[in-house]
C-alpha positions in Angstrom: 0.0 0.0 0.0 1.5 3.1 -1.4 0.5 6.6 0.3 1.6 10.5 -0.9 1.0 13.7 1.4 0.8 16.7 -0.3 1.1 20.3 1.2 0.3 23.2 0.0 3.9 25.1 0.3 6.2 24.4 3.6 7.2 28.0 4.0 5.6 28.9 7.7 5.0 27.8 10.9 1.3 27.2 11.1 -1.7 24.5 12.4 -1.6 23.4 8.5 2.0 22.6 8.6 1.3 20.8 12.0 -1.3 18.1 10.5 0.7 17.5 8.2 3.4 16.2 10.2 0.6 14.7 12.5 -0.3 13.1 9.2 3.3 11.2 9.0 3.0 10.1 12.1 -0.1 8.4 11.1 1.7 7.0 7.4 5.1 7.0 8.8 5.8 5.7 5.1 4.3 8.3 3.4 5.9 10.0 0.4 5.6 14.1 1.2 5.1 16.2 -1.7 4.9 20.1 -1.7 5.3 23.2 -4.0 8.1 24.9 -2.0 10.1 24.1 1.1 12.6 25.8 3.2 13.7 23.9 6.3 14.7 27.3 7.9 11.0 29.0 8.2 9.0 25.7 8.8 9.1 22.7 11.4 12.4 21.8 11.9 10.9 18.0 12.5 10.4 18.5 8.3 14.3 17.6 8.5 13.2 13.9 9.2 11.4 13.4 5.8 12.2 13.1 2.1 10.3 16.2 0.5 9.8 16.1 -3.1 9.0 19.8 -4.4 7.9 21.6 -7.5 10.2 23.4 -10.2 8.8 26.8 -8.3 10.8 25.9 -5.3 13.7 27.3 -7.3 12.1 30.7 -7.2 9.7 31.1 -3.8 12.1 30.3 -0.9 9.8 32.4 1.5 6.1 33.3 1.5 7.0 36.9 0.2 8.1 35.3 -3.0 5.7 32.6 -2.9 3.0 35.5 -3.2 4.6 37.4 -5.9 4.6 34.7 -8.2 1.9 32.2 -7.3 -0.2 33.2 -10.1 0.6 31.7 -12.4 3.8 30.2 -11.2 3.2 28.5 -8.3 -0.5 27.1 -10.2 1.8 26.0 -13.0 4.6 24.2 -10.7 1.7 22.0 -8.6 0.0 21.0 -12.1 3.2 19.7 -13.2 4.0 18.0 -10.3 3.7 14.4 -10.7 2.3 11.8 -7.4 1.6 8.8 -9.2 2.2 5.3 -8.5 -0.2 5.5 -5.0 -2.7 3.8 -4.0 -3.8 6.3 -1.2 -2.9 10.5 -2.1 -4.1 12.7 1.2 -4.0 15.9 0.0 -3.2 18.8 3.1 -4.8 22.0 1.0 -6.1 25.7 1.7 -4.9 26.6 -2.1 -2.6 24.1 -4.7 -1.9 21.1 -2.9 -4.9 19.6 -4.8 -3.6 21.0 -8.7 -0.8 18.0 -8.7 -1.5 15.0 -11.1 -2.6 11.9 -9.9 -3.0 8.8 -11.2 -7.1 7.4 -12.3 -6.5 4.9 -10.1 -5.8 6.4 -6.8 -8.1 7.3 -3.6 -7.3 11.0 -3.4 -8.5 12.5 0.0 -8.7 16.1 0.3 -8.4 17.4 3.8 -9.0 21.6 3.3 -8.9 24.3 6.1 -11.0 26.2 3.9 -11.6 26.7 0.4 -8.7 28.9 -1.4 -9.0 32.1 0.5 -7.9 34.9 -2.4 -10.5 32.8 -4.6 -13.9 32.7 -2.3 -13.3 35.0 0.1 -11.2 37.8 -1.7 -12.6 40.3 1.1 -10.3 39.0 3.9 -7.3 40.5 2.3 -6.3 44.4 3.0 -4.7 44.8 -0.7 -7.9 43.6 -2.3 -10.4 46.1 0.1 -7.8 48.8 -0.6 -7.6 48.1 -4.9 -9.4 50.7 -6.9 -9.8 51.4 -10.8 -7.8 49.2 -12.9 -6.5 47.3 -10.1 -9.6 46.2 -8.6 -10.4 45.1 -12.3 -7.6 42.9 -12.7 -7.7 41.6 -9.0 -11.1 40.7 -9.9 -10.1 38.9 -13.5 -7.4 36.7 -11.4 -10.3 35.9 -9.0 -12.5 34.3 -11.6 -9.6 32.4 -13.1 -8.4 31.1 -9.7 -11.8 30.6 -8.8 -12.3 28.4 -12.0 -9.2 26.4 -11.4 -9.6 25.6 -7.8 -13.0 24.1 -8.6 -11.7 22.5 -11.9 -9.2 20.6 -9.5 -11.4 19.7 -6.7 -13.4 17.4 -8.7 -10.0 14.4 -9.1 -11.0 14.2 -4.6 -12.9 11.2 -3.9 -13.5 11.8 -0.7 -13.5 15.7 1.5 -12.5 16.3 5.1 -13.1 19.6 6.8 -12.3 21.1 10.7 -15.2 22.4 11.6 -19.1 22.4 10.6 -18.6 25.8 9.2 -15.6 25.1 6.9 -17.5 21.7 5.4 -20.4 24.0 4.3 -18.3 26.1 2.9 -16.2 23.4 1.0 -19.5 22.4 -0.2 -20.5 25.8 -1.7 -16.9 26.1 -3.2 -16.9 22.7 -4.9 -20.4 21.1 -5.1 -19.5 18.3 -3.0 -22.3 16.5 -0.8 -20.4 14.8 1.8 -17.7 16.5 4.0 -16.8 14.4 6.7 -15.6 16.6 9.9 -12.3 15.6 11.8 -10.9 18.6 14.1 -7.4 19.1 13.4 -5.0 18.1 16.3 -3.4 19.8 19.3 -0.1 18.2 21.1 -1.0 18.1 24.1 2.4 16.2 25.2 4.1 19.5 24.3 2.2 21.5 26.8 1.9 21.7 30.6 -0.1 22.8 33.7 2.3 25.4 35.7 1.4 27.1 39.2 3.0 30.1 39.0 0.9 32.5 36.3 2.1 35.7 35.5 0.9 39.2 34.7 0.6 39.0 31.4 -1.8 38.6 28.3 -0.8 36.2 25.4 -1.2 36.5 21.1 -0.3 33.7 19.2 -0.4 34.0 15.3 0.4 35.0 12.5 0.6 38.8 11.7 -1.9 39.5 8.6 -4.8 41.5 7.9 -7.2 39.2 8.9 -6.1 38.2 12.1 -7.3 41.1 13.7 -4.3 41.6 15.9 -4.4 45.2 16.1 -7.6 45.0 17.4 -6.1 43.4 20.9 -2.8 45.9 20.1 -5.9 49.0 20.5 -7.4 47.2 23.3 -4.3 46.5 25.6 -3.3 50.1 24.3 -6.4 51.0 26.5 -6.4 48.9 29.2 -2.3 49.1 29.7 -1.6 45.2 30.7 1.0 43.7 29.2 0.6 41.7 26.2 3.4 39.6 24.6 2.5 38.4 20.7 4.0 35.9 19.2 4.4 35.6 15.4 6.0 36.8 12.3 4.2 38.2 9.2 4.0 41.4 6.6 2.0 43.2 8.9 4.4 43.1 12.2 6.5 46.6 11.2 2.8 48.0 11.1 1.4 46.5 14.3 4.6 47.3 16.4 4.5 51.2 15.1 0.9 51.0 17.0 1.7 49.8 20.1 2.3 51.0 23.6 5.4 50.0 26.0 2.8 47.4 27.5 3.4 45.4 24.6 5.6 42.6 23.6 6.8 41.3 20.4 9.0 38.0 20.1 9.3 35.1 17.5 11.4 32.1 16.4 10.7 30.7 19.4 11.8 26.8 20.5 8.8 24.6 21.6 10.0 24.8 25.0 9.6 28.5 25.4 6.2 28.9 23.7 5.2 26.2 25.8 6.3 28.1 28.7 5.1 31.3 28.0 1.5 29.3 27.3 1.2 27.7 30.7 2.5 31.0 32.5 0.0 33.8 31.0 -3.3 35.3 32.6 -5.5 34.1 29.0 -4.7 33.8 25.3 -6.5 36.6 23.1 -7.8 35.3 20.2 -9.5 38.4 18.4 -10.2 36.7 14.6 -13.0 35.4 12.9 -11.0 31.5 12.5 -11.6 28.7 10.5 -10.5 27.0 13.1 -8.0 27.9 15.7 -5.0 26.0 17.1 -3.4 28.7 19.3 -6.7 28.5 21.7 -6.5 24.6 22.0 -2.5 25.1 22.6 -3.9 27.2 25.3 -6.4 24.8 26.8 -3.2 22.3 26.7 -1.4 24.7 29.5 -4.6 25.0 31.3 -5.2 28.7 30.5 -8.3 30.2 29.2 -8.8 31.9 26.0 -10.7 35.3 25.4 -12.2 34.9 21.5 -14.4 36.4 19.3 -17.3 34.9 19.2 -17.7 33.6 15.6 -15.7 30.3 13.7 -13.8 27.3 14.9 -13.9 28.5 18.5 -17.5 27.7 18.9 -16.8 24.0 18.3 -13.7 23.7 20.1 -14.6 25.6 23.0 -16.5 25.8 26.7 -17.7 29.0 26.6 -18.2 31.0 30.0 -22.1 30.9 31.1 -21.6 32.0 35.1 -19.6 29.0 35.9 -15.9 30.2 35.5 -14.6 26.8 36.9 -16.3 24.7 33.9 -15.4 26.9 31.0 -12.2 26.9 28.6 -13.2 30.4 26.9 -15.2 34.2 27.3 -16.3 35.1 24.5 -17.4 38.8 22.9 -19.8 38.9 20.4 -18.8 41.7 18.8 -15.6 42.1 17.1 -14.6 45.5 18.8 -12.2 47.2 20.6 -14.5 48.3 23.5 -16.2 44.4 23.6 -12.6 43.1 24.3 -11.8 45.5 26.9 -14.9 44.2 28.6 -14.4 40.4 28.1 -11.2 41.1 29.9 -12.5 43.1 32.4 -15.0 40.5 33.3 -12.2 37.7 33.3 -9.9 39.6 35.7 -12.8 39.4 38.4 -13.0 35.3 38.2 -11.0 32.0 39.2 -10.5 28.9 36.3 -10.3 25.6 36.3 -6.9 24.9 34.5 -7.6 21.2 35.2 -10.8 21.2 33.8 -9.4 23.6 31.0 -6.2 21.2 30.5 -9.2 17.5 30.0 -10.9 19.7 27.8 -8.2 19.9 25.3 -7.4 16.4 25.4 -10.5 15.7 23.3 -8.6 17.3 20.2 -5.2 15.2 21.3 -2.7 14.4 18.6 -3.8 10.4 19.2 -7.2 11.1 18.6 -6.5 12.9 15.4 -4.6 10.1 14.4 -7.5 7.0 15.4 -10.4 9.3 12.9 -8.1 9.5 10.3 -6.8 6.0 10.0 -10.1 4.4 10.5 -11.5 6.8 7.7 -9.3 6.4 5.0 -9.2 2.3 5.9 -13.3 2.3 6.0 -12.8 4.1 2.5 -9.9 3.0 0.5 -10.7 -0.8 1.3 -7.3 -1.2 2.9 -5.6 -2.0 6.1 -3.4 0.4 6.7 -2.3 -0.6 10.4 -1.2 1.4 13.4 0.5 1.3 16.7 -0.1 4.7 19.0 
């Protein structure tokens, strides 16, 4: 039984990037295929494997690049890259992964966090808001192709995965599909601990884009002058540092060890986006700290929210995605105690294992093989 992983791109340090490698340790014998790779902004456990990349790897050796010349490049590099020869392809996608060729014969599962972003949801990004005149015309015309192409590609999946309820409608809408079957992507729960001693400050992990509504949390901590330390790299950090006060803290590369301490040690992650999903909050839950989210996405499904019982909740939640509904959420939070036991069993549900046990048994149920395990 012959498997293939394929990625998307291996250029970031992300939840994507971490099923995937929750993915070899399901097929430890799995082939990994992906457009671009640089061991130096990814995983270092990517070191491991055998990565087979595309012709564009040559040109997009960080996710700066990979943007500039994605379209058409990076479309042009997956379609040519060959996976054939497999019985079983399990395709890791938000945008490419899913353009490679495949053979007729094999089961191709397509896992997607959410249907290509700059193709059904164009809105989340600043530059396409911002585009005016003949720019908006031509970000528009590069919408309808991509659009085209993604749906065009989808059809070679046999079978769709999806994180949340949310993201399977969606990948339903995108490609027509009828079934989605829902398996929550994994937290490692080994890589996280309970500590006693919790500090004074507020926590942001993510990456630094547009949409991840960081400098929302930057205005609010601005207000409320705690200290916040966020965690994460991205094009919009030179913009989000400019806006903030002394209170706040910016670090990144950071080994497992130290965001795992600065996890188990903080007052609450802040989690101010609209997510598909959400691993920071469950890496959270892990260290048996809280997490104050907007109230909207992947958080609704992987969270307790707060409903007068502060020991049997994992989350507060504000309903409206606003500066002054933040500043109240954590207003509200400093006047209670948690449970960061009943936080830390909570976030064992999503465990790495678990993960692991869904997937296997789905693709066996559906590919008509044994493929075997030992956790």
């Amino acid at each position: 039984m012959r498997v293939a992983i394929v990625h998307d791109e291996l250029l970031r340090r992300g939840g994507a990037e971490q099923v995937v490698l929750t993915l070899l340790k399901a097929f430890p014998n799995a082939d990994l295929y992906t457009s671009s790779y640089n061991a130096e902004l990814t995983y270092s456990d990517f070191k491991n494997y055998s990565i087979k990349t595309s012709w564009f790897n040559v040109f997009a050796r960080n996710e700066r690049w990979l943007k500039r010349l994605f379209f058409p490049l990076g479309i042009i590099g997956m379609k040519m890259l060959e996976v054939k020869g497999y019985d079983i392809v399990i395709i890791s996608n938000t945008n490419s992964a899913k353009y490679v060729s495949v053979c007729p014969s094999s089961k191709v599962f397509i896992y997607t966090y959410t249907p290509f972003r700059l193709a059904w949801n164009p809105t989340s990004y600043q530059e396409y808001n911002a585009s005016t005149g003949i720019r908006r015309v031509v970000f528009d015309f590069v919408i309808g192709l991509l659009k085209k192409i993604d749906k065009a590609e989808s059809r070679k999946g046999n079978f769709f995965l999806g994180m949340t309820t949310e993201t399977a409608q969606r990948i339903r809408d995108a490609y027509e599909v009828e079934q989605v079957e829902i398996i929550p992507p994994p937290v490692k729960c080994k890589n996280f601990f309970i500590s006693s001693e919790i500090s004074n400050y507020y926590l942001v992990v993510s990456r630094l884009e547009f949409y991840k509504k960081v400098d929302l949390a930057i205005e609010a901590f601005n207000k409320l002058g705690l200290k916040l330390i966020i965690i994460g790299k991205g094009s919009k950090k030179d913009q989000l540092m400019k806006i903030s006060s002394p209170n706040i803290e910016f670090k990144d590369s950071l080994s497992n060890e130290e965001l795992a301490k600065l996890y188990a040690n903080c007052k609450a992650l802040i989690f101010p986006q609209h997510e598909d999903y959400g691993i920071a909050p469950l890496e959270a839950n892990a260290s048996g700290r809280p997490v104050l989210a907007y109230a909207k996405g992947g958080v609704l499904e992987t969270m307790v929210p707060y409903s007068g019982n502060p020991k049997e909740c994992t989350a507060f939640f504000f309903n409206e995605q606003t500066v002054d509904s933040l500043i109240d959420t954590v207003r509200l939070f400093e006047t209670v105690e948690v449970n960061p036991k009943y936080i830390r069993e909570h976030a064992s549900k999503f465990d790495e294992e678990i993960f692991v046990k869904k997937i296997l048994r789905y693709v066996d149920e559906n590919g008509k093989q044994t493929l075997g395990y030992s956790a």
